[in-house]
C-alpha positions, -999 to +999 in steps of 0.1 A: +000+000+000+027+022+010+043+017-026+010+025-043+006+057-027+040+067-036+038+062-072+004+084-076+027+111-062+052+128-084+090+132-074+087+171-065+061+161-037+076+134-024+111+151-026+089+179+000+071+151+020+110+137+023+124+175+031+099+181+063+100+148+076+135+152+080+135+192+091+105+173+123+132+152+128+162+172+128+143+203+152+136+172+177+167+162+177+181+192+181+158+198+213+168+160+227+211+179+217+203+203+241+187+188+268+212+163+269+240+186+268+220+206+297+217+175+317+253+166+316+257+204+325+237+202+356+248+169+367+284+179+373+269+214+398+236+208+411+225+174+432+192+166+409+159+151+431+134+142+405+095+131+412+094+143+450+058+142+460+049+172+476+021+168+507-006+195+506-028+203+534-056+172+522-029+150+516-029+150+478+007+150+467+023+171+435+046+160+416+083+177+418+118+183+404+142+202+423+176+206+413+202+227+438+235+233+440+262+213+453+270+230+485+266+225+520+253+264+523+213+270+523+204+285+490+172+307+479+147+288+457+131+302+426+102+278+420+079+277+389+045+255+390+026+248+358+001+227+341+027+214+314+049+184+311+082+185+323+093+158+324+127+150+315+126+121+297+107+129+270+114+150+242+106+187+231+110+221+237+094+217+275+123+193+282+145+212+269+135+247+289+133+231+317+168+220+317+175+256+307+162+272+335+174+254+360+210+255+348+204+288+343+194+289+385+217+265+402+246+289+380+236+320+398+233+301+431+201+291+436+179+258+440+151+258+408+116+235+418+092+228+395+061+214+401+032+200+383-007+217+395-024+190+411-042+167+386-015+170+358+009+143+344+021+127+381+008+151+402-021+138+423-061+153+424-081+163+403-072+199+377-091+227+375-078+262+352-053+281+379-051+252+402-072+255+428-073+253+456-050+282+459-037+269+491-017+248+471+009+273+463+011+282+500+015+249+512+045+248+482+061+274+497+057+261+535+072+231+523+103+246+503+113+268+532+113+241+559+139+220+538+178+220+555+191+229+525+167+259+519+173+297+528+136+305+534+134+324+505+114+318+477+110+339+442+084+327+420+092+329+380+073+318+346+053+328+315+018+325+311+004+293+330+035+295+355+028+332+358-007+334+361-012+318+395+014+342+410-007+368+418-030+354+435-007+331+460+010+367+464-018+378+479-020+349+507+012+370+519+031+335+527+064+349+548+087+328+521+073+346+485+102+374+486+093+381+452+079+374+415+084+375+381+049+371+361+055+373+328+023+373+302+004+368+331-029+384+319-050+351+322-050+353+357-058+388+361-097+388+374-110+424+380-088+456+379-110+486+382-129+490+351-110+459+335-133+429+338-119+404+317-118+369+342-086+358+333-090+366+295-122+350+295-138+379+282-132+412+270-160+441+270-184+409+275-178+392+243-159+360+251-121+359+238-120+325+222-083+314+230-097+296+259-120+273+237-089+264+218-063+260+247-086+236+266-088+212+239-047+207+236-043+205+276-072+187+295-064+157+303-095+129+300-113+121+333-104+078+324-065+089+319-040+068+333-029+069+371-005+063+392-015+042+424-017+065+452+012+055+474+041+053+446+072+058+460+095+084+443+117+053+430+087+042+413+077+072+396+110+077+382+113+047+367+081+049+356+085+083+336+109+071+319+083+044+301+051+066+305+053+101+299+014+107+304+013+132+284-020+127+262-016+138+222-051+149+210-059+144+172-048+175+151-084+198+151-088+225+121-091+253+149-105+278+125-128+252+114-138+241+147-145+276+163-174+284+138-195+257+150-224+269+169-238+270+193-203+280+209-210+258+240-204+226+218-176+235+202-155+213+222-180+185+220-181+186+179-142+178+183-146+151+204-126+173+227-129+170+267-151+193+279-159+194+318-143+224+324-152+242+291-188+233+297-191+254+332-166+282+319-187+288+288-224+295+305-207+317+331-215+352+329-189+384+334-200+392+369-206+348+376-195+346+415-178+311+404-149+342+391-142+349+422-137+314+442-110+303+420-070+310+414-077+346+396-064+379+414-094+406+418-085+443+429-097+436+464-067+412+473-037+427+487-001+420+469+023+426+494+053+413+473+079+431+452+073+423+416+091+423+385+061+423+355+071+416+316+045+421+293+042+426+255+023+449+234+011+417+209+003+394+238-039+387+246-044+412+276-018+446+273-040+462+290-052+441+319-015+437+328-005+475+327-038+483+349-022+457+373+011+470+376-004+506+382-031+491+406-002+472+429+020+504+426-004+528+437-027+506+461-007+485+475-011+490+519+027+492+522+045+519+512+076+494+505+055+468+483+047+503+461+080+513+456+090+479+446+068+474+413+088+473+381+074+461+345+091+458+310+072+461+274+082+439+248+071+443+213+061+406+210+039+383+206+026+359+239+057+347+257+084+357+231+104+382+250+139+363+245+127+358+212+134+390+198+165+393+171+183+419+155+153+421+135+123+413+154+096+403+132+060+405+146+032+391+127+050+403+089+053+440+105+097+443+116+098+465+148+141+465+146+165+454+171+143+442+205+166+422+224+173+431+257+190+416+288+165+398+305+186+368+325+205+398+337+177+422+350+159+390+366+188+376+384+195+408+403+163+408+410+164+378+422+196+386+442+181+414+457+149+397+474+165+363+476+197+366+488+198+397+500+227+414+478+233+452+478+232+453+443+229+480+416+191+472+404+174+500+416+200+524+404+204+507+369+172+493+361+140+520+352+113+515+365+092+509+332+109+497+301+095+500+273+095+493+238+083+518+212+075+508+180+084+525+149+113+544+167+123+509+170+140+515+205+137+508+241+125+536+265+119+540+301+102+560+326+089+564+360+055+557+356+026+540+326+019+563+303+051+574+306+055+614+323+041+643+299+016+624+281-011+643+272-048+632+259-058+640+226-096+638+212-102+628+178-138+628+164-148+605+141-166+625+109-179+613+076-208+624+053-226+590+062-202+567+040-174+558+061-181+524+052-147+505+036-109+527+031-126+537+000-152+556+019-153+588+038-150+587+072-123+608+089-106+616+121-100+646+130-093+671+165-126+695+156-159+681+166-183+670+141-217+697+138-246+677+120-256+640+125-247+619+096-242+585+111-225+556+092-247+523+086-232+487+084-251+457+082-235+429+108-241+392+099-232+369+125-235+345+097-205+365+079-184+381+106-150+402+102-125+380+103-093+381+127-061+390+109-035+393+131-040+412+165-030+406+203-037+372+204-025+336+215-033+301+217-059+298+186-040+272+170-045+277+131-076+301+134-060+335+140-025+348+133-010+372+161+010+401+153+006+431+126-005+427+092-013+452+066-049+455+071-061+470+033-075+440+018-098+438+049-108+475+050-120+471+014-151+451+035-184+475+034-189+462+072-159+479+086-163+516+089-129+529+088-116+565+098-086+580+095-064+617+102-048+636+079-010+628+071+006+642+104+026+672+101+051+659+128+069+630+144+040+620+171+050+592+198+015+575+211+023+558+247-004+546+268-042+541+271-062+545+240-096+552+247-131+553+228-159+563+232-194+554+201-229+568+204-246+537+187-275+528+179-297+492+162-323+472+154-313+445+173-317+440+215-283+436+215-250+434+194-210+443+197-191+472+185-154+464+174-122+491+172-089+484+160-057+514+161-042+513+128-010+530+114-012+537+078+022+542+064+028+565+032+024+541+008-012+529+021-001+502+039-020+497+074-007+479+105-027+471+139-014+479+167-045+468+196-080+459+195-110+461+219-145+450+216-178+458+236-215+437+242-234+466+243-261+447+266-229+456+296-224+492+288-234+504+321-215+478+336-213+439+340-239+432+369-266+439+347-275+433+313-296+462+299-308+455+260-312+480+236-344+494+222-346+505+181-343+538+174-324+550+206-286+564+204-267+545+233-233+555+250-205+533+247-174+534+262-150+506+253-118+491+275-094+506+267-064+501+246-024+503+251+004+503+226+040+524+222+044+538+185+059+565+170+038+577+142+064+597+115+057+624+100+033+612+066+016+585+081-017+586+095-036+574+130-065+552+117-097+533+138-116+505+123-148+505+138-170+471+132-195+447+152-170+414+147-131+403+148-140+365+149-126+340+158-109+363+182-139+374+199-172+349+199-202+365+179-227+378+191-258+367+175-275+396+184-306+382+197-301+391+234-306+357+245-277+336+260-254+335+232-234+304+243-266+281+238-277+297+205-270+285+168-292+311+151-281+346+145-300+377+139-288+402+114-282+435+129-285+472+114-257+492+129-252+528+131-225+549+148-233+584+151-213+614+152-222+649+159-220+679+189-250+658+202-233+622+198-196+629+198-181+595+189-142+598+196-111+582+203-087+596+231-048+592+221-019+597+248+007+622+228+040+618+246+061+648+245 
């Protein structure tokens, strides 16, 4: 058979089939090089203790590596917990990292656990998103510091799902957490102020769709495999080394499988487990079940110095800069204030030591973006941990970040950066704004007569995503910037845009918007996206927001609209760092869909998770002295 299908093939395309089976092969081997090498690395400096099974407070045991210097002084601990495989045996880029890091740790002098949540891989229980309980992560640290070869100190350290849980744990104020280092941490950022996105669950309402995706890649079956309760550690390590227990779903068309409605059996139609998924999905912004889990809300205290990385393409810029400014000015202790510091990375999710000579985001090059992050991290580190004297406070500011277009790091006291000032642009147009070709403008002088723009939003026919601040879709939507013109040419997307500028203008900080709507539907979503459009027409994103006008006036009520009426909306905010040059031009794309980033919204004002019918909506956005539809813009001097 195999000999059959080869001859209906010609030579170039088996010549290709040939070419990427053997560029799989050589990138896995190069990952099993390294870890290897790594191992050997570690072997000869740091005593290695692999599957300890660590007691929590009910007895259920997690799963542990710890690997710590050979000395007979006690050492500080940076400890990283996660809902991924690390185990060592296997093969990949987690392997591999994992090695990495704690080479990287036992180098600078320090002991580097990581630990499995509790229901993943060999860690005991059963999982839940964020881990809960949270008194896992305290009982974690009550353990670490109690071990003879342990300082007491501990300094928590990861991206994304080992960053999330951070914040939270911080809050428990356990003696041991000296300090953090959440990086991308936005999916466990609960409520900030006006930000109410549940751990990137939603944003303005509308669910974010990464979520649905990520689920189906990491949730392990209920019938999995398990260990006997009782293994001993010489067990499980001998074990691992046969059974990895790492499950490997069948590959799912993600762009594909995120249009099936209704959205509640989404995962279902993929034969994808769903437990988890199925209570997430029918919970609603303001659900209590948000607040009895692992997220952090703005009514729990941080009382540990924290050193945040973000990136201005990762899913939730803006949830993580309202966090850093909520700890730094609300935090009880003067001390824990002084002691916030973030970095802004022009990346995509996670990709911070990613970034080259020329970093390429999306197709859009933002220059030279590496910077010295081991470095910064370590003194951190060696400030809290060990308790060094060191030069981090006088050489590190105390917000980095990266602006695009001037292609160059920047720093200042405080986000937005000092001197920014607000600047209103109306949106304008004759009542044809609708497509690039139309003729909807920005500009600083208010609008006089109404002559609102019209779109007609099918939920049957929605926007689509291309590119934006996004992770974890799989295939379905491409993060980064991408020239946006063949998109704008839709008669759905009402697009408005400024003049050429006559000068060099740097944008840093919140972007906000404000739409006087109206519809003939009970309820429906109005979409922006911040656009620079370069000389030649070309037209890169830069951030995205989206608002269910049903939670306008706020997300513990649900108040539907009536035909005919103009409504108030005020949309989360944005964030970005670009410096506009003279020539090009500030533009908004203003629409009622960006899917699959955001769910549609079928526009029926029912519950929208359970519904597989849409309504088409008539959409208008108005703009007058009466109905002043704008977009604020922080100008940095």
């Amino acid at each position: 058979m195999y000999f059959t299908r080869i001859q209906t093939k010609t030579i170039s395309e088996c010549l290709r089939y040939w070419y990427v089976a053997i560029t799989i092969f050589m990138f896995l081997s190069s990952f099993q090089g390294m870890a290897q090498d790594y191992r050997e690395q570690l072997e000869e400096i740091a005593i290695i203790d692999q599957k300890v099974m660590m007691p929590m407070r009910d007895g259920t045991r997690l799963a542990t590596d710890i690997y710590r210097p050979k000395t007979d002084k006690k050492v500080p601990i940076i400890f990283s917990r996660t809902p991924y495989n690390f185990n060592t045996w296997g093969d990949g880029e987690e392997r591999t990292r994992t090695y990495q890091r704690a080479l990287e740790a036992v180098k600078h002098g320090y002991a580097y656990v990581v630990q499995n949540e509790r229901g993943r891989y060999f860690s005991e229980g059963e999982w839940d998103i964020l881990g809960v309980p949270l008194t896992d992560g305290y009982d974690a640290f009550s353990w670490m510091k109690d071990q003879d070869w342990s300082n007491g100190r501990i300094g928590t350290y990861g991206c994304s799902s080992t960053a999330e849980w951070q914040m939270a744990v911080a809050a428990l104020d356990h003696p041991s957490h000296a300090a953090m280092v959440p990086q991308g941490y936005g999916a466990g950022v609960g409520r900030v102020g006006e930000i109410n996105e549940q751990g990137n669950w939603y944003r303005g309402g509308a669910e974010q769709m990464l979520f649905f995706a990520w689920l189906y890649g990491v949730e392990h079956d209920k019938f999995k495999p398990r260990i006997p309760e009782g293994a001993t550690q010489e067990d499980l390590i001998r074990i691992s080394r046969y059974y990895d227990l790492a499950p490997e779903n069948p590959p799912v068309d993600m762009k594909e499988a995120l249009a099936h409605l209704p959205i509640q059996d989404i995962l279902k139609n993929v034969n994808g487990k769903k437990e988890i998924f199925d209570k997430m999905v029918r919970r609603k912004p303001n659900d209590p079940a948000w607040y009895e889990g692992g997220l952090y809300h703005d009514n729990m205290e941080i009382g540990v110095p924290s050193f945040w990385f973000a990136s201005w393409y990762d899913v939730s810029i803006t949830p993580n800069l309202y966090l850093f400014n909520h700890v730094r000015n609300n935090a009880k202790d003067a001390e824990i204030r002084d002691n916030q510091y973030m970095v802004i990375a022009p990346t995509l999710h996670c990709a911070y030591t990613r970034a080259t000579e020329n970093t390429i985001v999306g197709e859009l090059s933002v220059g030279d973006a590496r910077l010295n992050y081991e470095e910064q991290i370590y003194k951190w580190f060696d400030l809290w941990l060990k308790g060094e004297d060191n030069d981090f406070k006088e050489t590190t500011p105390r917000v980095q970040y990266y602006t695009m277009g001037l292609n160059k790091w920047q720093s200042s006291e405080t986000w937005p950066p000092e001197g920014t000032e607000m600047k209103t642009y109306y949106l304008n147009s004759e009542g044809a704004a609708n497509s690039r070709f139309g003729d909807g403008t920005l500009s600083t002088e208010m609008p006089g007569e109404d002559h609102p723009d019209a779109f007609t939003y099918d939920p049957m026919n929605p926007v689509p995503s291309y590119g934006g601040n996004v992770c974890c879709t799989g295939n379905a939507v491409m993060g980064g910037s991408f020239d946006q013109q063949d998109m704008e040419a839709r008669n759905d997307i009402l697009v408005y845009t400024t003049e050429p500028l006559s000068e060099d203008t740097e944008v840093s900080g919140f972007i906000e918007s404000t739409l006087y709507v109206s519809s003939d539907v009970k309820d429906t979503d109005f979409t922006i996206k911040l656009i620079e459009v370069h000389p030649d027409g070309s037209a890169y994103n830069l951030d995205e927001t989206i608002q269910r006008v049903r939670y306008r006036e706020g997300y513990d009520k649900e108040v539907f609209m009536e035909e005919g009426q103009v409504y108030q909306v005020d949309l989360t905010p944005m964030a970005t760092s670009n410096y506009f040059k003279k020539g090009h031009r500030i533009r908004i794309e203003v629409s009622s869909s960006n899917f699959p980033r955001f769910a549609r919204n079928l526009n029926t004002g029912g519950n929208n998770f359970d519904e597989s019918e849409g309504v088409v909506a008539h959409n208008k956005v108005h703009h007058s002295s009466e109905y002043p539809s704008q977009i604020r813009i922080p100008i940095t001097k």
